[in-house]
C-alpha positions in Angstrom: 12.1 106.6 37.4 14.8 108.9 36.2 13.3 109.1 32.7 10.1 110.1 33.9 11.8 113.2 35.8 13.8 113.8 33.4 10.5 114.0 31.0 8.6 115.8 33.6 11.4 118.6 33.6 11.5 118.7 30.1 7.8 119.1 29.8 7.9 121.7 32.7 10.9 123.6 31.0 8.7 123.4 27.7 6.1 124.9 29.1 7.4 127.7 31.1 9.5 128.7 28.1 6.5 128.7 25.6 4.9 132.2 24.8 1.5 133.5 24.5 0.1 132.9 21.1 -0.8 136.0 19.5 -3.9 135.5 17.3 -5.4 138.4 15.0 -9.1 137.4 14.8 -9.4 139.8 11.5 -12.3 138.2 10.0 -14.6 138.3 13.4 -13.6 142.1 13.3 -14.3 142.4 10.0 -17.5 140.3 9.7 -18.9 140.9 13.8 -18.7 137.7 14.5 -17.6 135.7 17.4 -14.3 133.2 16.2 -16.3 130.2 17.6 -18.7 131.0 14.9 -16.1 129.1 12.6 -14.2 127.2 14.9 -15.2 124.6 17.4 -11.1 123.8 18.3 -8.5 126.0 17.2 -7.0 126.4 15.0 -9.9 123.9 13.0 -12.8 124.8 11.3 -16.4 123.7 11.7 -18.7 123.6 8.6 -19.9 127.1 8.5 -16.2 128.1 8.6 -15.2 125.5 5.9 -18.4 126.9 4.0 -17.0 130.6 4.2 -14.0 129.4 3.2 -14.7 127.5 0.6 -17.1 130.2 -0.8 -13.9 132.9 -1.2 -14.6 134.3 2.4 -18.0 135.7 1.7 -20.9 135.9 3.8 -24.1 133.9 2.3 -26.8 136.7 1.4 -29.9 136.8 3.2 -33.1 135.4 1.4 -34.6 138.9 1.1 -34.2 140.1 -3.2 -31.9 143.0 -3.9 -33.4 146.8 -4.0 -33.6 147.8 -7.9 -33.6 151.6 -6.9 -31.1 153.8 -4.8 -31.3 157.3 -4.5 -28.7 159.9 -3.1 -29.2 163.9 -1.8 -26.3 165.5 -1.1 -26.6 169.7 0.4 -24.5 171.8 -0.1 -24.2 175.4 2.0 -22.1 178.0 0.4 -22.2 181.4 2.2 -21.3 184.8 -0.3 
């Protein structure tokens, strides 16, 4: 009985004198995405996050083919 009090304090002191974790979800902010989209519990990864990861942090490219042209107009106002 006394070593189940004494674990219960113990537990309760843990607790109280844990702090907030301070997590700095940089790749949802960089990539818009929601951290459950490569996490199911923290801090482990579900397959799409082991995919990105595994892939050097990269999103996969859409299916569409690239554009083989780009054009750019820049104006200019200059006032004499």
């Amino acid at each position: 009985m006394r070593s189940s009090v004494a674990a219960a304090a113990l537990a309760a002191l843990f607790v109280a004198a844990s702090a907030p974790a301070h997590a700095i979800p940089i790749f949802a902010q960089r990539y818009h995405l929601r951290c459950g989209q490569c996490h199911s519990v923290l801090p482990e990864l579900n397959a799409f996050g082991n995919y990105f990861r595994s892939h050097g942090y990269r999103l996969p490219l859409p299916e569409h083919g690239t554009t083989i042209f780009a054009m750019r107009y820049q104006v200019e106002y200059d006032e004499h």
